[in-house]
N, CA, C and O atoms as a Tripos MOL2 file, in Angstrom:
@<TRIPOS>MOLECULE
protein
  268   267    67     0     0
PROTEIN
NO_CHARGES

@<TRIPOS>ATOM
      1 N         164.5850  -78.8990  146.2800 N.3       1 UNK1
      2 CA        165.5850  -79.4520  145.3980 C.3       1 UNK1
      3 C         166.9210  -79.4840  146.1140 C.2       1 UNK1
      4 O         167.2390  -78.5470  146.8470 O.2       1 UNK1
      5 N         167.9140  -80.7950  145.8820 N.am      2 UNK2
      6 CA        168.8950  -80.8460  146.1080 C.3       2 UNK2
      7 C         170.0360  -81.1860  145.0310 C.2       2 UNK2
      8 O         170.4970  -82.2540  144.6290 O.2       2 UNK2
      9 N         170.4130  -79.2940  144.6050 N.am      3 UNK3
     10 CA        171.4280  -78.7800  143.8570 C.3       3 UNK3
     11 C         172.7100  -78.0080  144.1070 C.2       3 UNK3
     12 O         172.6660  -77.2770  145.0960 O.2       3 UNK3
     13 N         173.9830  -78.0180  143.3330 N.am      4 UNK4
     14 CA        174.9350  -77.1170  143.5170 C.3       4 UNK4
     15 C         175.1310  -75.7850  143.2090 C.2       4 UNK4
     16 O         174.0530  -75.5310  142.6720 O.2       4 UNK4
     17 N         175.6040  -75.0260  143.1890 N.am      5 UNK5
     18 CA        176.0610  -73.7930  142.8790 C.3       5 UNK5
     19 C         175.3010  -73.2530  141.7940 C.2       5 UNK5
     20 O         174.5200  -72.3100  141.9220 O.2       5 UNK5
     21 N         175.5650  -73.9390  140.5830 N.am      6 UNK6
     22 CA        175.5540  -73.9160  139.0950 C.3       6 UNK6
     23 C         174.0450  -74.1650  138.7700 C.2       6 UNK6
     24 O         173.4090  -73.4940  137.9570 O.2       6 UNK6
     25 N         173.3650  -75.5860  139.7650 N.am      7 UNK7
     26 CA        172.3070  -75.4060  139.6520 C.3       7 UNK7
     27 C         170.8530  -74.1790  139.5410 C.2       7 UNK7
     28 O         169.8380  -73.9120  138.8970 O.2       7 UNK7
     29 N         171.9360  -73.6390  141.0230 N.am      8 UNK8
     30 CA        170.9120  -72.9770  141.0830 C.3       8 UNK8
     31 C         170.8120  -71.7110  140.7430 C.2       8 UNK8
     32 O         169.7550  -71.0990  140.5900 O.2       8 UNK8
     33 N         172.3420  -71.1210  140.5670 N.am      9 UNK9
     34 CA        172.0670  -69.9460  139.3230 C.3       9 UNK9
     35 C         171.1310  -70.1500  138.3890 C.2       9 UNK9
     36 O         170.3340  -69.2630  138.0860 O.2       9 UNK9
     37 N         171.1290  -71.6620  137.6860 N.am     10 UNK10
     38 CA        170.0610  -71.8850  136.4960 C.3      10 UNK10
     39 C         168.6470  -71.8580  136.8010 C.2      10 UNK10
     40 O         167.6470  -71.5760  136.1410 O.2      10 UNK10
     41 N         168.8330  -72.1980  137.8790 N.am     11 UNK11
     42 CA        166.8350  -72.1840  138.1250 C.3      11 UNK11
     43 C         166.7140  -70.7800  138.4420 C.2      11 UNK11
     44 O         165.6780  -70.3040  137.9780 O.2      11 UNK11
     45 N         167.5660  -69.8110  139.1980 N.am     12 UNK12
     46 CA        167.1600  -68.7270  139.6950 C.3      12 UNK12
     47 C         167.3230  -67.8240  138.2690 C.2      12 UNK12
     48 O         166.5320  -66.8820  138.2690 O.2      12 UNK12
     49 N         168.0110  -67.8820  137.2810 N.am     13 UNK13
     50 CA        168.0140  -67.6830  135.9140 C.3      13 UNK13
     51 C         166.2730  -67.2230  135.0230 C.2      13 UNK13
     52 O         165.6110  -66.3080  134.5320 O.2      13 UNK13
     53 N         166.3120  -68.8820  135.3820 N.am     14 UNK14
     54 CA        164.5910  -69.4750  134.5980 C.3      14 UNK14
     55 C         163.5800  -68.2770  135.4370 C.2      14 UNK14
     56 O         162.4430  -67.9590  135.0880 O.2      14 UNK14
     57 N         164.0580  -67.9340  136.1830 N.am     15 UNK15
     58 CA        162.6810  -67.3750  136.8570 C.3      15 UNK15
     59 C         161.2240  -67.9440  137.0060 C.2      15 UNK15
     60 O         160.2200  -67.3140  137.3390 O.2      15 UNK15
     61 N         161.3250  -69.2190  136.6970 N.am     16 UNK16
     62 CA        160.1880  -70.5710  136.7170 C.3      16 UNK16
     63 C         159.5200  -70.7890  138.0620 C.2      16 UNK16
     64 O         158.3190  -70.7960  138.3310 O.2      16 UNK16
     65 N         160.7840  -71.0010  138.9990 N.am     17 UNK17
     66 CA        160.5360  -71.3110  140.1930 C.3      17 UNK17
     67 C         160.8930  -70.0910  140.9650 C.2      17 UNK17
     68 O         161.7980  -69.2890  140.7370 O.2      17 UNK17
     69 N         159.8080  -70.1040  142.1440 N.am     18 UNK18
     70 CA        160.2540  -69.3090  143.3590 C.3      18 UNK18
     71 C         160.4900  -69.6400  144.0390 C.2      18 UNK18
     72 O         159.8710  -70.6840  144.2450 O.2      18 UNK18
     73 N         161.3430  -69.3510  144.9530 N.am     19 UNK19
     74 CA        161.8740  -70.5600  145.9480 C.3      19 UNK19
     75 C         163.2220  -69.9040  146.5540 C.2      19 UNK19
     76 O         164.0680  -69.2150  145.9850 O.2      19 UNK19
     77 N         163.1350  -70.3870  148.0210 N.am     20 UNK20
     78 CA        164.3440  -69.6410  148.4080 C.3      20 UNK20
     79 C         165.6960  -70.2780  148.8060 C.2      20 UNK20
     80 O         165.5230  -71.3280  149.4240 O.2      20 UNK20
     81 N         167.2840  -69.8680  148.5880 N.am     21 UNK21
     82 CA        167.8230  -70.3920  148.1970 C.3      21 UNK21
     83 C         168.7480  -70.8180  149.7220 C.2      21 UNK21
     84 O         168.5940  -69.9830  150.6140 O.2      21 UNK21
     85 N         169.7880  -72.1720  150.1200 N.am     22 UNK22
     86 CA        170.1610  -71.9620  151.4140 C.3      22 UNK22
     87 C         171.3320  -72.7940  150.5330 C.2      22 UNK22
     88 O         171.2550  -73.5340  149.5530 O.2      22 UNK22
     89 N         172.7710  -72.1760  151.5940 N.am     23 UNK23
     90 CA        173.8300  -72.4900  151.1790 C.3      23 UNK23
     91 C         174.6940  -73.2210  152.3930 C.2      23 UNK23
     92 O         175.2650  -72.4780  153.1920 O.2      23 UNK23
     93 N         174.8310  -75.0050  152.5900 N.am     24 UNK24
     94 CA        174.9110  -74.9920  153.4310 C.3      24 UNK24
     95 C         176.6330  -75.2960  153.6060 C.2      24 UNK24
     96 O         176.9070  -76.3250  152.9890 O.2      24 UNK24
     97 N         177.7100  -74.7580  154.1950 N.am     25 UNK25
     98 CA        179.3540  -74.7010  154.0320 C.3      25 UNK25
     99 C         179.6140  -75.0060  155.5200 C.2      25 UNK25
    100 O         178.7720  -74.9350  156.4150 O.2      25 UNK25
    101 N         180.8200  -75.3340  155.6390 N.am     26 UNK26
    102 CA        181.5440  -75.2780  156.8050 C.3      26 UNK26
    103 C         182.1040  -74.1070  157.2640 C.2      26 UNK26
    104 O         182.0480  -73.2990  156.3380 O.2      26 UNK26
    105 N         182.6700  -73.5640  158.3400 N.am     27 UNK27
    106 CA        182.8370  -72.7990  159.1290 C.3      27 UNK27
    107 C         184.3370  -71.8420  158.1960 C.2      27 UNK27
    108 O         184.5880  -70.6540  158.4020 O.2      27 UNK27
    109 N         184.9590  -72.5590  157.4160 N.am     28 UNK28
    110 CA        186.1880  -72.2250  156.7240 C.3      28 UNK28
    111 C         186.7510  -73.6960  155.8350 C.2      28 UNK28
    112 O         186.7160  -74.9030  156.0780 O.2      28 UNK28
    113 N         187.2510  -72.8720  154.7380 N.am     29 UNK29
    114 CA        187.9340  -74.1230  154.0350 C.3      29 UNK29
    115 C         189.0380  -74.8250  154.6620 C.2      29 UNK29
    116 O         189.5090  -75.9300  154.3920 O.2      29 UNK29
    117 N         189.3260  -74.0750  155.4480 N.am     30 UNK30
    118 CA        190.3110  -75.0470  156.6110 C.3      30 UNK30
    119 C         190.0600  -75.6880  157.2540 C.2      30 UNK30
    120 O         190.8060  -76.6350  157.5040 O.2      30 UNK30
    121 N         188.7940  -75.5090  157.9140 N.am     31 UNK31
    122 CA        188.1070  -76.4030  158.4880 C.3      31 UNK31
    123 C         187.8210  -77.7870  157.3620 C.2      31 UNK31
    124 O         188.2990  -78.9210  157.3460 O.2      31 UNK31
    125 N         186.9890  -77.2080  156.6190 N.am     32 UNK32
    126 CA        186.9400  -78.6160  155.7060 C.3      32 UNK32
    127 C         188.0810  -79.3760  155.4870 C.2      32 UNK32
    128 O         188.1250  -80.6030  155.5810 O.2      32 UNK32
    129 N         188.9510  -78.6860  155.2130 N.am     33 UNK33
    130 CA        190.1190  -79.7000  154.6010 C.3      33 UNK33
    131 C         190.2730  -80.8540  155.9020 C.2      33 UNK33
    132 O         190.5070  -82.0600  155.8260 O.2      33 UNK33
    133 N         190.0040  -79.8290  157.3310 N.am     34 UNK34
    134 CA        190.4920  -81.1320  158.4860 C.3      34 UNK34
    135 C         189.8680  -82.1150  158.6570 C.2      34 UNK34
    136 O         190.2310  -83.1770  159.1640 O.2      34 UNK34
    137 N         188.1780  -81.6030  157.9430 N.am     35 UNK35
    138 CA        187.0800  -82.8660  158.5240 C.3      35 UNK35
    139 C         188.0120  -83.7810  157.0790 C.2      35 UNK35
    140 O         188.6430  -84.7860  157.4050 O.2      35 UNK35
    141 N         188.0200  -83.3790  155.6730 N.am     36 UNK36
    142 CA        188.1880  -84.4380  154.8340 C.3      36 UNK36
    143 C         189.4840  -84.9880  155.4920 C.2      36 UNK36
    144 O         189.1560  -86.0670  155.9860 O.2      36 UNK36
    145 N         190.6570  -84.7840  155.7070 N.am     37 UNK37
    146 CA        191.5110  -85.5150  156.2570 C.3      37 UNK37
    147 C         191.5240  -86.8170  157.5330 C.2      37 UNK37
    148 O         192.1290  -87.8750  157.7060 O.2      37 UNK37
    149 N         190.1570  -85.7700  158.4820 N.am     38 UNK38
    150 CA        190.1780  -86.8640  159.6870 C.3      38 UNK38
    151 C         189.3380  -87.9240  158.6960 C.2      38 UNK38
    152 O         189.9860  -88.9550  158.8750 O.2      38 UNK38
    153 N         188.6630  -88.1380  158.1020 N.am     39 UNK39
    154 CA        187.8300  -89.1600  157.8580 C.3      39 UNK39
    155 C         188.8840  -90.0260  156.9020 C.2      39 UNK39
    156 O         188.5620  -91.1370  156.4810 O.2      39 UNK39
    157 N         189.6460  -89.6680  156.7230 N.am     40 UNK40
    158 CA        191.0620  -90.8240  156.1040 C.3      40 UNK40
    159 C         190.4050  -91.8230  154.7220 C.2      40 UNK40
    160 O         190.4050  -93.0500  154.6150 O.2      40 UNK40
    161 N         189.8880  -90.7990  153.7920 N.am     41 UNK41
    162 CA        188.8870  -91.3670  153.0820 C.3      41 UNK41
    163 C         189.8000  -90.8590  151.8410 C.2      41 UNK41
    164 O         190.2060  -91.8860  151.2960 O.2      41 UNK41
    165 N         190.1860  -89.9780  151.3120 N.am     42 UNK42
    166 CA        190.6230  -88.9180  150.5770 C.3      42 UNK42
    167 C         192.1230  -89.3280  150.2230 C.2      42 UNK42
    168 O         192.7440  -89.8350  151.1570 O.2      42 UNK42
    169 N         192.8540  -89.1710  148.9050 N.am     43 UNK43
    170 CA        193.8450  -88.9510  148.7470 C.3      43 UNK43
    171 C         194.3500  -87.9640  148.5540 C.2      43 UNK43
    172 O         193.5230  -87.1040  148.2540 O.2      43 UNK43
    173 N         195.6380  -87.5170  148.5770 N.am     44 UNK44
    174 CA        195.8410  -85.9700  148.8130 C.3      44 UNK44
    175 C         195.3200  -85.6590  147.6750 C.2      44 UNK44
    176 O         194.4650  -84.7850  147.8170 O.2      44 UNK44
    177 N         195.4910  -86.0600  146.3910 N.am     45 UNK45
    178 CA        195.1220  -85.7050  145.0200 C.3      45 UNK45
    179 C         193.7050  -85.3780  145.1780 C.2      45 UNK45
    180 O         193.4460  -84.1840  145.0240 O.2      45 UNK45
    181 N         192.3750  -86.4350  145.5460 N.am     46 UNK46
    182 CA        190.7910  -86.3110  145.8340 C.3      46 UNK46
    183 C         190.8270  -84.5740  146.5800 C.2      46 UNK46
    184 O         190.3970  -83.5010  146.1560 O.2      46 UNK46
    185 N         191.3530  -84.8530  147.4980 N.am     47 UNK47
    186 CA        191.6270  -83.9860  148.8860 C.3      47 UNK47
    187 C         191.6640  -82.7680  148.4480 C.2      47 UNK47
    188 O         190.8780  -82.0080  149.0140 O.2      47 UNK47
    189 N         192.5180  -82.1830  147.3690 N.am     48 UNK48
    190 CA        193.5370  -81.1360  146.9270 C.3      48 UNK48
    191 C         192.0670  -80.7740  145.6470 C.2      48 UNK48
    192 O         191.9360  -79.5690  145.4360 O.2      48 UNK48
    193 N         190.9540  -81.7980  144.7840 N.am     49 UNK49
    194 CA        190.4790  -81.1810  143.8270 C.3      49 UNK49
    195 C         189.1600  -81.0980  144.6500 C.2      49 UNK49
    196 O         188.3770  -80.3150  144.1120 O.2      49 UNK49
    197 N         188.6650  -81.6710  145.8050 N.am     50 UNK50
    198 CA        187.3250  -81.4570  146.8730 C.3      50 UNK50
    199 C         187.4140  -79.9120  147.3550 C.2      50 UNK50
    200 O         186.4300  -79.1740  147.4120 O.2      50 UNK50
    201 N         188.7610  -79.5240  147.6990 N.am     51 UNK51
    202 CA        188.8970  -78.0800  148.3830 C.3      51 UNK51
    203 C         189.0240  -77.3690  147.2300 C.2      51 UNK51
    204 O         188.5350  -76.2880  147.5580 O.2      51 UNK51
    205 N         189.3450  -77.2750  146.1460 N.am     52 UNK52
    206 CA        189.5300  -76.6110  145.0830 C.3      52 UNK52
    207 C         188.2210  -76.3700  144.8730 C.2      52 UNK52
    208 O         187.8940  -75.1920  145.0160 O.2      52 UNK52
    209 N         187.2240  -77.2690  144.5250 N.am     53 UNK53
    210 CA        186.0950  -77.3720  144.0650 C.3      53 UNK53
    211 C         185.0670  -76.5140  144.6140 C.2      53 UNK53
    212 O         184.2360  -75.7710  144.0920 O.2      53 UNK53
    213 N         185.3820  -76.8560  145.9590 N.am     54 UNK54
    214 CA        184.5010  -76.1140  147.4390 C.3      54 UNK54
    215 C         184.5450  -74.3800  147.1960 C.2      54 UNK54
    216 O         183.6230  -73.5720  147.0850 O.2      54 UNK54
    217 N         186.0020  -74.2090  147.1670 N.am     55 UNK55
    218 CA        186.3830  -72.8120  147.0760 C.3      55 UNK55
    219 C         185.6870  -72.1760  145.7480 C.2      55 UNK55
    220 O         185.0790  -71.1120  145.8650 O.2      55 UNK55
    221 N         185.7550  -72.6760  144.7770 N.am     56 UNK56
    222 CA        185.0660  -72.5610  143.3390 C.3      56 UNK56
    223 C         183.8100  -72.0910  143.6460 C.2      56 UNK56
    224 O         183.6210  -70.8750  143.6040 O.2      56 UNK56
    225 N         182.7570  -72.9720  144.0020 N.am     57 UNK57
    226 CA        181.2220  -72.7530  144.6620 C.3      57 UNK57
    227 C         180.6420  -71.8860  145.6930 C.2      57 UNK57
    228 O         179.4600  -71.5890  145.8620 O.2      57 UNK57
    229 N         181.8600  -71.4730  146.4630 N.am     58 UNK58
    230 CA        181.7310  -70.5360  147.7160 C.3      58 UNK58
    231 C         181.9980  -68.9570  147.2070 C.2      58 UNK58
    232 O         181.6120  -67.9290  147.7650 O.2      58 UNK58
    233 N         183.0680  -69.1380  145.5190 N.am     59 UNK59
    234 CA        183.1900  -67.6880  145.0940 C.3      59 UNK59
    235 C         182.1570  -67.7580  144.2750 C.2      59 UNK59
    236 O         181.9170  -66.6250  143.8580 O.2      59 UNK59
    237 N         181.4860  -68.4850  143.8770 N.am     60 UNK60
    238 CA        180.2720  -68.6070  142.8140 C.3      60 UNK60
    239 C         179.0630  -68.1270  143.4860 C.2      60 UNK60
    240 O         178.4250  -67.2600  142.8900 O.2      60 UNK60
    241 N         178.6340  -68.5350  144.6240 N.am     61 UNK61
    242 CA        177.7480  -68.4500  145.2880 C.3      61 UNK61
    243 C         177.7880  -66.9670  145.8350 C.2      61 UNK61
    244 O         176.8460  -66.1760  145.8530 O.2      61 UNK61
    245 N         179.2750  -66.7280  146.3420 N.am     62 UNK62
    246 CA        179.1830  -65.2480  146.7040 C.3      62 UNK62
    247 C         178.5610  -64.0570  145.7240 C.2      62 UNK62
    248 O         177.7530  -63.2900  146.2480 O.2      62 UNK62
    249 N         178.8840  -63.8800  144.4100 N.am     63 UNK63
    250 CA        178.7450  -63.3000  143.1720 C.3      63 UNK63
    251 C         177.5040  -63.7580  142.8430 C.2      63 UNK63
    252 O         176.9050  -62.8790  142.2250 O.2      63 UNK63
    253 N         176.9920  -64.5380  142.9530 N.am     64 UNK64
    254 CA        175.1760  -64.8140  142.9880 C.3      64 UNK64
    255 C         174.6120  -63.7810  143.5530 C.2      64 UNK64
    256 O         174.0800  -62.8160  143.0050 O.2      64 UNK64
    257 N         174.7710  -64.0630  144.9200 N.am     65 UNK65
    258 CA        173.9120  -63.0560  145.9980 C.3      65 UNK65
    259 C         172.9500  -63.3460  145.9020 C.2      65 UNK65
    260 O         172.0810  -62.4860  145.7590 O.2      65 UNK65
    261 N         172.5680  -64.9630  145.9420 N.am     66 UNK66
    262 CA        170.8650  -65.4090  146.0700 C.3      66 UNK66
    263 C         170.8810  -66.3390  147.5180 C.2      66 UNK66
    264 O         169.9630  -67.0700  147.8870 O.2      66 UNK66
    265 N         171.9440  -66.1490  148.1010 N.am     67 UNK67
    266 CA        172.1970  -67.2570  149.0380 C.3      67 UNK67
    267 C         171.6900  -66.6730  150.7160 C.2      67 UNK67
    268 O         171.8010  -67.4190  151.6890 O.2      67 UNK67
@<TRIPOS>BOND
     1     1     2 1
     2     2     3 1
     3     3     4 2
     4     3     5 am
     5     5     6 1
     6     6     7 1
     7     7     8 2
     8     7     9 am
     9     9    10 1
    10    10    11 1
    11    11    12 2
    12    11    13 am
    13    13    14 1
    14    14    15 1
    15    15    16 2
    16    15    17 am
    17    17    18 1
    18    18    19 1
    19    19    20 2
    20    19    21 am
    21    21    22 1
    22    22    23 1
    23    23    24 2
    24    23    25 am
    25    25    26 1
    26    26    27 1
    27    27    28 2
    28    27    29 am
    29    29    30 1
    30    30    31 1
    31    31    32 2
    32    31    33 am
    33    33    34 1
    34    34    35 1
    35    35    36 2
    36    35    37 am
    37    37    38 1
    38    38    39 1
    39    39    40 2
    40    39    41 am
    41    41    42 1
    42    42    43 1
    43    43    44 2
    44    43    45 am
    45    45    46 1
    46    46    47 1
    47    47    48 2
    48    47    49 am
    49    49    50 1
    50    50    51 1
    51    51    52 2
    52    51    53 am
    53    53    54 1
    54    54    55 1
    55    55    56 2
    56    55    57 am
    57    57    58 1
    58    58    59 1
    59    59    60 2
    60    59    61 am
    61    61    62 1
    62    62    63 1
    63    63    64 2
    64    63    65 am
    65    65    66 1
    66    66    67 1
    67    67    68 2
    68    67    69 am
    69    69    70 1
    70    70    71 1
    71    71    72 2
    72    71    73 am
    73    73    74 1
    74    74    75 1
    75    75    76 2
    76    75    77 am
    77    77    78 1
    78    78    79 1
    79    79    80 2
    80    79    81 am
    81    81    82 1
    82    82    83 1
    83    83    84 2
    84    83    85 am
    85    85    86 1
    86    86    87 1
    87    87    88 2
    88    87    89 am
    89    89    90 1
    90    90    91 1
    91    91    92 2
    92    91    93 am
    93    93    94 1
    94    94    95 1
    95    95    96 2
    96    95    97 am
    97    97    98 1
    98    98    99 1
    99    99   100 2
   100    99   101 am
   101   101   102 1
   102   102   103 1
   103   103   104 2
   104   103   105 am
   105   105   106 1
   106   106   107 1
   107   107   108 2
   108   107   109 am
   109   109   110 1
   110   110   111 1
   111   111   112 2
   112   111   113 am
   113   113   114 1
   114   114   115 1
   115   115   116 2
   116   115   117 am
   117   117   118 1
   118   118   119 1
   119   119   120 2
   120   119   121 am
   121   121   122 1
   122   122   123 1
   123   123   124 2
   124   123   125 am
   125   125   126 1
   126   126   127 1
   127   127   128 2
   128   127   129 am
   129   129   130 1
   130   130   131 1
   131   131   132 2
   132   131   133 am
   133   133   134 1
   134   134   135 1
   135   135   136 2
   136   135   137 am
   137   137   138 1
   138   138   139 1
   139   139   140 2
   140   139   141 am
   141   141   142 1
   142   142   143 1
   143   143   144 2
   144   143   145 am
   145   145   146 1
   146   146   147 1
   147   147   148 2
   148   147   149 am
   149   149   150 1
   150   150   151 1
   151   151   152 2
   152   151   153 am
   153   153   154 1
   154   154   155 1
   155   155   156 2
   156   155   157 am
   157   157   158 1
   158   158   159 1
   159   159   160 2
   160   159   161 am
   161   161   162 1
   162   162   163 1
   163   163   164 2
   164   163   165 am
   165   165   166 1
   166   166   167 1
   167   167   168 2
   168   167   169 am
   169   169   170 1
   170   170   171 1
   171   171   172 2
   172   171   173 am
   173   173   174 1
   174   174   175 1
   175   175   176 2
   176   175   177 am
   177   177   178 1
   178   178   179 1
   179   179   180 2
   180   179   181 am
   181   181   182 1
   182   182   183 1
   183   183   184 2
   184   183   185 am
   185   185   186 1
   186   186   187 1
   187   187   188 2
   188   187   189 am
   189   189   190 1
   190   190   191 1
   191   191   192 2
   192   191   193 am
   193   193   194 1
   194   194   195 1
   195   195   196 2
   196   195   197 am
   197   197   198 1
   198   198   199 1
   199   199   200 2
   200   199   201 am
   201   201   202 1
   202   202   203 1
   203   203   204 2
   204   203   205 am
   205   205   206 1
   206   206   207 1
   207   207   208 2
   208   207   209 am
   209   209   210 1
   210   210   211 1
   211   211   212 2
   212   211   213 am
   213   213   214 1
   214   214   215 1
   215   215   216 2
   216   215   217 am
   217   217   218 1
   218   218   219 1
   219   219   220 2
   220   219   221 am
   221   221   222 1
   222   222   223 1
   223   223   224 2
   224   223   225 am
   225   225   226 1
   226   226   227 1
   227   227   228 2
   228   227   229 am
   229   229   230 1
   230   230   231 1
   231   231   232 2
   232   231   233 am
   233   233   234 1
   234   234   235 1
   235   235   236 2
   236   235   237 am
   237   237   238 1
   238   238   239 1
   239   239   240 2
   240   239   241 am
   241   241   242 1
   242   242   243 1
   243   243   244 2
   244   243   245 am
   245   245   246 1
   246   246   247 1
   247   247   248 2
   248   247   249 am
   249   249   250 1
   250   250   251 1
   251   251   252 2
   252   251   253 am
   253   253   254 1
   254   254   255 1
   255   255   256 2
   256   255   257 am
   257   257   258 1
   258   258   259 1
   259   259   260 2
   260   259   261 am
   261   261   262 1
   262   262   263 1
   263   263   264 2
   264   263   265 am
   265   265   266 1
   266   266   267 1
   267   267   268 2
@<TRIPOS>SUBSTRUCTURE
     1 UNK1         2 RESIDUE 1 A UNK
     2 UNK2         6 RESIDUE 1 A UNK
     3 UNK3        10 RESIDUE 1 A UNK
     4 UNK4        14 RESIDUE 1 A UNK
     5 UNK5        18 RESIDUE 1 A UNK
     6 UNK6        22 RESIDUE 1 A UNK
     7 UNK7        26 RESIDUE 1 A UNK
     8 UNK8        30 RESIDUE 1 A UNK
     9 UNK9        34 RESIDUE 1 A UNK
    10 UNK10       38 RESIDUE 1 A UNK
    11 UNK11       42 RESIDUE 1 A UNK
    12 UNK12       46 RESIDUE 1 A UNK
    13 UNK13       50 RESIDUE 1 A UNK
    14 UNK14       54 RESIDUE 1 A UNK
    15 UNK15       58 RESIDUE 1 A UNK
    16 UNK16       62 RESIDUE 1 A UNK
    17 UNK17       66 RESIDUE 1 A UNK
    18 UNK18       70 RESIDUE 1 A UNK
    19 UNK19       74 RESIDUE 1 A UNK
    20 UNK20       78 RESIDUE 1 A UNK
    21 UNK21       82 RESIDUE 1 A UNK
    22 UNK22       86 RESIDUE 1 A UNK
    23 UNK23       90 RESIDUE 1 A UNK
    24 UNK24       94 RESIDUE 1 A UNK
    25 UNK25       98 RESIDUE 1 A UNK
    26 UNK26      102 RESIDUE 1 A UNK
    27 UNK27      106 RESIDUE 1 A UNK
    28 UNK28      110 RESIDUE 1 A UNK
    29 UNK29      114 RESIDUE 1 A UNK
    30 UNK30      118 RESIDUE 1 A UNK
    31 UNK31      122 RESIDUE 1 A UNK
    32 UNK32      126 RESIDUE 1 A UNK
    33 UNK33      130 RESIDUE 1 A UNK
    34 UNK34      134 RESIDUE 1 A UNK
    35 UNK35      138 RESIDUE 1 A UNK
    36 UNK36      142 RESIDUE 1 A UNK
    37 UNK37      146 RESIDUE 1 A UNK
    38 UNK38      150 RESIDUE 1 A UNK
    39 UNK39      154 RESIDUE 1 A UNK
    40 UNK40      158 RESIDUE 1 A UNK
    41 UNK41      162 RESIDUE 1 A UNK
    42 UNK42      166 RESIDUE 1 A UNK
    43 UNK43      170 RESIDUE 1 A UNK
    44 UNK44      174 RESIDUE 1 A UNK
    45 UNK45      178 RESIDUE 1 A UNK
    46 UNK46      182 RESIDUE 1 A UNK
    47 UNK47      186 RESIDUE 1 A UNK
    48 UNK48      190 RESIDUE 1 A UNK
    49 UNK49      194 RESIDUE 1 A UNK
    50 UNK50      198 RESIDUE 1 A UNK
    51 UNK51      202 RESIDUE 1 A UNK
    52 UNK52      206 RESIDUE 1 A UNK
    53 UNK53      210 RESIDUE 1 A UNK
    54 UNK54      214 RESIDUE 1 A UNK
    55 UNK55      218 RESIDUE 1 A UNK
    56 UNK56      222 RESIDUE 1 A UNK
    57 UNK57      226 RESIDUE 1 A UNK
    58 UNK58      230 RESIDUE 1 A UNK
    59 UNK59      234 RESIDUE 1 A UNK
    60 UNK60      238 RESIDUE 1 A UNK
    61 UNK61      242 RESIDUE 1 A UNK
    62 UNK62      246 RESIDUE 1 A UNK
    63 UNK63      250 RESIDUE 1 A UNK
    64 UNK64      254 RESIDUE 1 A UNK
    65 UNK65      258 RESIDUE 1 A UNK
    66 UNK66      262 RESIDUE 1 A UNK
    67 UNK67      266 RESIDUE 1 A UNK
């Protein structure tokens, strides 16, 4: 399956599926912010709620501890 954060608290929840879980991030949110910037795709606004978002899922995922 290809899910987020939230997802997969829920399946790992259900206890339905077994299955093991992989979390795949960049090296630092700083880093990300540079790849979203070089790709000149992003407005600062996109830019500013992508890293917000990221950071959100990376403290979510930490507090899981299924990753």
């Amino acid at each position: 399956m290809d899910i987020d954060v939230k997802g997969a608290r829920d399946v790992h929840k259900s206890g339905v599926v077994d299955c093991n879980y992989v979390l795949v991030t960049t090296p630092s949110i700083d880093e990300l912010r540079k790849r979203l910037e070089a790709r000149g795709t992003e407005t600062e606004e996109t830019l500013n709620k992508r890293v917000g978002n990221a950071e959100t899922e990376l403290k979510t995922a930490e507090e899981l501890g299924i990753f």
